[in-house]
C-alpha positions as CSV (number, residue, x, y, z in Angstrom):
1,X,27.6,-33.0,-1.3
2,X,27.0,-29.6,0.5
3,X,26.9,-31.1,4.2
4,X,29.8,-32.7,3.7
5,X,32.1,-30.2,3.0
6,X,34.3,-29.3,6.1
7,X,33.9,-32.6,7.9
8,X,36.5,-34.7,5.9
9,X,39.3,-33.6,8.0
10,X,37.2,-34.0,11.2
11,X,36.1,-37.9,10.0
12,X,39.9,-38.6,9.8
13,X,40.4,-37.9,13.0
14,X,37.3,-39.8,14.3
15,X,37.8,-42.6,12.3
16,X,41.1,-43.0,13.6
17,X,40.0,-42.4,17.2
18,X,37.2,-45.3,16.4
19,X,40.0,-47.6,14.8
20,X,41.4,-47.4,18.7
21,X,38.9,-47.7,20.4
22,X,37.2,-51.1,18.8
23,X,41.3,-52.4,18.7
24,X,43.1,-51.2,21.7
25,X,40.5,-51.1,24.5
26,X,39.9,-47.4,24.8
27,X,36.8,-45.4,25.9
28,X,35.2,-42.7,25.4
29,X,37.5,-40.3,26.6
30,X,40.2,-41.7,27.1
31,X,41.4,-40.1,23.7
32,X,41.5,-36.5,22.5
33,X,41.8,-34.8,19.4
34,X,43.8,-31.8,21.0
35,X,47.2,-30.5,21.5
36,X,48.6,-32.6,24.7
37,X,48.7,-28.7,26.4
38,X,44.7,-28.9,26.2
39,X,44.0,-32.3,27.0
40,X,42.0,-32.8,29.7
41,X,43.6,-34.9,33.0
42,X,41.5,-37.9,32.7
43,X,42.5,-38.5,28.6
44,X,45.0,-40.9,28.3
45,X,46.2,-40.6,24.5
46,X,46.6,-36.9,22.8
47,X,45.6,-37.3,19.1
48,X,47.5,-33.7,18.0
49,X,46.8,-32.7,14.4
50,X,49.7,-30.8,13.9
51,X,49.8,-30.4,10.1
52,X,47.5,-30.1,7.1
53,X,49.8,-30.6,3.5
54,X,48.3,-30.5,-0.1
55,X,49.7,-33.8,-1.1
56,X,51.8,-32.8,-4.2
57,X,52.1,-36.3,-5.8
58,X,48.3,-36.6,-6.0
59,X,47.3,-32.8,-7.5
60,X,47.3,-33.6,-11.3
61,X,44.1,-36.5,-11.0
62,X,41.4,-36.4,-13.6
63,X,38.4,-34.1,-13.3
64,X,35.3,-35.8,-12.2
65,X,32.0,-36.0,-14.6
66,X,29.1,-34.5,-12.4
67,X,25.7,-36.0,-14.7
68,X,25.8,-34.9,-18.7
69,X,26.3,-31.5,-18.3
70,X,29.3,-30.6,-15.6
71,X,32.8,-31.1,-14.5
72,X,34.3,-31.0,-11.5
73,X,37.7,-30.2,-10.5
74,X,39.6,-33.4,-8.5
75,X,39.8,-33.7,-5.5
76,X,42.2,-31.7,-3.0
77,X,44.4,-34.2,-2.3
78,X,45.3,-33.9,1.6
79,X,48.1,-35.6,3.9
80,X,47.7,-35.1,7.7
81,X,49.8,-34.7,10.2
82,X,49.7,-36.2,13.5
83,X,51.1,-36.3,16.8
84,X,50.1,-38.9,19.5
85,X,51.1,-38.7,23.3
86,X,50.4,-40.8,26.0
87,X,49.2,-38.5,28.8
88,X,49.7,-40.4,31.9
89,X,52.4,-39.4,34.6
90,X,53.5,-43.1,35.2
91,X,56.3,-44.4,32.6
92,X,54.7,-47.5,32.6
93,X,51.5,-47.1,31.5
94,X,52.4,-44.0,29.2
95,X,54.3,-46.5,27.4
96,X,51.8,-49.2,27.8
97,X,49.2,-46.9,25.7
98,X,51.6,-45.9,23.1
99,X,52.6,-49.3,22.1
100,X,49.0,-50.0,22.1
101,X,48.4,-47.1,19.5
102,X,51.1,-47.9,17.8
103,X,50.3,-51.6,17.3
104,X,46.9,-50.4,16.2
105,X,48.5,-48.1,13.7
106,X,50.5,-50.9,12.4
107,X,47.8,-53.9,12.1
108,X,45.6,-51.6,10.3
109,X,48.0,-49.0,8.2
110,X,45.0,-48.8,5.1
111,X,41.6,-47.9,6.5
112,X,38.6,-48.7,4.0
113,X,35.0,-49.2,4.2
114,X,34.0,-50.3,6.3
115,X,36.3,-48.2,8.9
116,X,36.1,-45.5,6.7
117,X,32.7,-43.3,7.4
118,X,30.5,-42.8,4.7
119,X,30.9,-39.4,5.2
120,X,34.9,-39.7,3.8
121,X,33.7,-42.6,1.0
122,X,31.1,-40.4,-0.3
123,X,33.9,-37.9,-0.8
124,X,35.7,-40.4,-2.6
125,X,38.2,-41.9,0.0
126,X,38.4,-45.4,-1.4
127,X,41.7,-46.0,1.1
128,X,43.6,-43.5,3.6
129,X,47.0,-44.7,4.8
130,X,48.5,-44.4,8.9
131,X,52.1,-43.9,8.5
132,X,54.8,-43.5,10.8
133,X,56.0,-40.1,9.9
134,X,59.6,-40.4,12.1
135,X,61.0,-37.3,13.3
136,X,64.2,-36.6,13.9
137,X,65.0,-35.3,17.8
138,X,65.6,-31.9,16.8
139,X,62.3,-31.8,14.6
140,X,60.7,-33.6,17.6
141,X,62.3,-30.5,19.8
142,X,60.6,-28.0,17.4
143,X,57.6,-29.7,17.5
144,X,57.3,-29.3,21.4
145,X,58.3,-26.1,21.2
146,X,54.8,-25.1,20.4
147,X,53.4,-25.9,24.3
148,X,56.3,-24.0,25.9
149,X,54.4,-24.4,29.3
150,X,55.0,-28.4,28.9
151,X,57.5,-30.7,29.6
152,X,58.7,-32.7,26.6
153,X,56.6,-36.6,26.6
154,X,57.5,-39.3,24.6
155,X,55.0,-39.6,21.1
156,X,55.6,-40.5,18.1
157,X,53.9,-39.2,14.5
158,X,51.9,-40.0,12.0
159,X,50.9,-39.1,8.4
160,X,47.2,-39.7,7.3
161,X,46.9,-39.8,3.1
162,X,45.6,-38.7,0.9
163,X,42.6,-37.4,2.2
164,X,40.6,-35.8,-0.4
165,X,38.5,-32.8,0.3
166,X,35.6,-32.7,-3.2
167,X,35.8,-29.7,-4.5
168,X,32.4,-27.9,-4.9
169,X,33.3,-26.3,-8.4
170,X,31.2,-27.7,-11.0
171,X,32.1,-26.0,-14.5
172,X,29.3,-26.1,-16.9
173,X,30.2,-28.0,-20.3
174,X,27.8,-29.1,-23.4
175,X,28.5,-32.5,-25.0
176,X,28.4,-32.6,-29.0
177,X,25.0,-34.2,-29.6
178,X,24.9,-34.1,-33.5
179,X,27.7,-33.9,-36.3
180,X,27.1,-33.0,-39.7
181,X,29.2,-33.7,-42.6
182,X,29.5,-32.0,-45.6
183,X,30.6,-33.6,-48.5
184,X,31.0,-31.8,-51.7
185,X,32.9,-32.9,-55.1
186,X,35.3,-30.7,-56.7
């Protein structure tokens, strides 16, 4: 369990840069996971992780048995929060790689095993969701406002959930083994 903390959000990601590749025709390369500031010329798709959200609906789940003698908190329940941009200066083929995500996206919105790494199953990911997560033009105007050095390109967002992150709490607990009754007479 140790290795695997801090490499569920990173497997996300991946997974859903794999999910593209093996469906849309990409290469290596041809799609980042960075802001759309930082992406190198020769990318074509910006996979932007824009937003990291305890999912609030998910908090309250059961603690988890760990062998006969611990407990462990559940999981953090995670949703994520993407942006993807085409990269390329021609309309055409901008457009041509976002419908392409997109139609990925929608063909596959659950991702289990075995597109899910076992890195995110062993952490007990039985099924993420890709959501369109639709912004409205002005939140799609604050959005951009972070890359202030770059001109406003078409993208559209998505929500990744839940991702749960294991916690590494166990708490110590001892079962009852033996009862006794007493019984007396009055």
């Amino acid at each position: 369990m140790a290795e695997q903390i801090g490499t569920i959000i990173s497997s996300a990601g991946k997974t859903m840069i794999d999910l593209l590749k093996s469906q849309a025709g990409f290469a290596d390369g041809d799609i980042v996971m960075k802001s759309p500031v930082d992406a190198a010329t020769s990318a074509k798709v910006a996979l932007f992780l824009f937003q990291v959200q305890q999912n609030s609906y998910l908090r309250n789940a059961e603690q988890q048995e760990v062998g006969v003698d611990g407990l462990r908190p559940p999981p953090l329940p995670l949703d994520l929060f993407y942006l993807v941009t085409a990269l390329s200066q021609d309309p055409d083929t901008a457009l041509g790689h976002l419908e392409s995500v997109m139609r990925v996206f929608y063909d596959h919105p659950v991702l289990k095993p075995p597109l899910l790494p076992p890195t995110m199953v062993d952490a007990g990911n039985e099924a993420v969701r890709i959501t369109p997560h639709p912004f409205s033009l002005e939140d799609m105007n604050r959005l951009w406002a972070m890359f202030p050095n770059k001109a406003f390109s078409l993208s559209v967002t998505y929500v990744v959930s839940p991702v749960q992150v294991p916690s590494s709490r166990i708490a110590p607990i001892s079962r009852v083994v033996e009862k006794t009754i007493r019984v007396g007479s009055r």
